[in-house]
N, C-alpha and C positions, 0 to 999 in steps of 0.2 A: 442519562442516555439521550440521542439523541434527539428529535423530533421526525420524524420523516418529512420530506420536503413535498410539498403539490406535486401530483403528477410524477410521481416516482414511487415504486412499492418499497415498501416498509423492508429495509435490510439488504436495500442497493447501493451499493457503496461504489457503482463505477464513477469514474470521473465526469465531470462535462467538457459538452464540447469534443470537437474533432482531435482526435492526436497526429502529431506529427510524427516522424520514419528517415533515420537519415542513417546510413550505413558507418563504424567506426571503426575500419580495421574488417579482416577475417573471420572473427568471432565474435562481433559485438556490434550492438544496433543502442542507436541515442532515441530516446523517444520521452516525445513533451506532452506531455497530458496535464489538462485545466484543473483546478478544480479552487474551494473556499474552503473546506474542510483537512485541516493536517490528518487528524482522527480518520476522518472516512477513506482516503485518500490512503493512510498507511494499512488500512485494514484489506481495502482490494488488493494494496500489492503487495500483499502476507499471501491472500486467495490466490493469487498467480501458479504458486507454488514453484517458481522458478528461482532462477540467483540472479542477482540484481545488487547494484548502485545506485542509490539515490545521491544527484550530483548536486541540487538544486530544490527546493529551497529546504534551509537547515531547518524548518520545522518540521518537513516533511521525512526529514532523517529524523530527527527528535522524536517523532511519535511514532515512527517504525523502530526505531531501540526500546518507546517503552510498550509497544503491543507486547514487540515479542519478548523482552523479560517479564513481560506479564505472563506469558504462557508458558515462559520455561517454570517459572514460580509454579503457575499454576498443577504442572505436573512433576513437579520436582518427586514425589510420591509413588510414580509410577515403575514398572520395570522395564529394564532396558532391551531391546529384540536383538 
């Protein structure tokens, strides 16, 4: 598990740094957010709970495929609503 980093609470996974906002079309927005962390980074934008693409960079799609087949594993057990 992680460390938590100085001056950041324990299980803040937002990005750093400013993001950037640029419009794509009618229904879609590009947005660039920093960060060092592929892990923490795919964990906030599982938190969003919205629908998304990650266009950039492939590790940041890599560890958002395996949060979430971690989590579908994790409740594969469960029933369906």
């Amino acid at each position: 598990m992680d460390q938590p980093r100085a001056g950041r609470a324990d299980g803040d996974h937002r990005p750093h740094g400013p993001a950037r906002h640029r419009p794509d079309g009618p229904d879609a927005t590009i947005v660039e957010i920093g960060g060092n962390d592929a892990d923490r980074l795919a964990t906030y934008l599982l938190g969003l709970g919205t629908t998304l693409r990650v266009l950039s960079p492939d590790r940041v799609r890599e560890a958002l495929l395996r949060r979430t087949r971690d989590l579908f594993e994790q409740n594969e057990g469960g029933q369906p609503r």
